[in-house]
N, C-alpha and C positions, 0 to 999 in steps of 0.2 A: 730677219733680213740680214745677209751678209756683207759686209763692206763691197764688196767684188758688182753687187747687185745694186747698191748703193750707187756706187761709182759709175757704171752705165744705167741708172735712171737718170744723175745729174750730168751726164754726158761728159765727164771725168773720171780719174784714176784713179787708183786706191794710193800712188803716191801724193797726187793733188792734194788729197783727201786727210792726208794725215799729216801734208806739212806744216809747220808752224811759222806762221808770219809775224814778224814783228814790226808794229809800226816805226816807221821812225821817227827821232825827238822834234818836238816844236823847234822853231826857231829861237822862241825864247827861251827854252830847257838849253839849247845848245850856249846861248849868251851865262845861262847862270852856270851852266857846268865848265863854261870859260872864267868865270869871274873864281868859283869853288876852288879849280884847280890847284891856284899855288899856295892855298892858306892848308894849313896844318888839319886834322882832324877834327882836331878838338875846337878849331878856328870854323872849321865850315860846318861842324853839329850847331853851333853855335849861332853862325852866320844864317842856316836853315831855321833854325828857333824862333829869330826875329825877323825873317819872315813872314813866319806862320804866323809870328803874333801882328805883325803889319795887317796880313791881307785879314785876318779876320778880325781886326778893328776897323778899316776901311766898310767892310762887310755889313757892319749895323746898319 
């Protein structure tokens, strides 16, 4: 089956077909990439770390 045949079975295009969507960020993704922003790398590796370790001790 060729893309071309694909595209008119799903009554779409072969550019429909091979764009790439990307979701957009949560609401909350968008607060913690506000809060990340002004600390240093090595501050927001950091900052990400204990998180991680937050939510999967809540998690038990």
């Amino acid at each position: 089956m060729t893309l071309e045949r694909l595209a008119a079975i799903l009554g779409s295009t072969c550019a429909e077909l091979l764009e790439e969507h990307v979701p957009e960020p949560s609401s909350e993704a968008l607060v913690m990439q506000t809060w990340l922003a002004g600390l240093s790398a090595k501050d927001a590796a950091f900052a990400k770390r204990m998180l991680k370790s937050f939510c999967e001790h809540l998690a038990r």
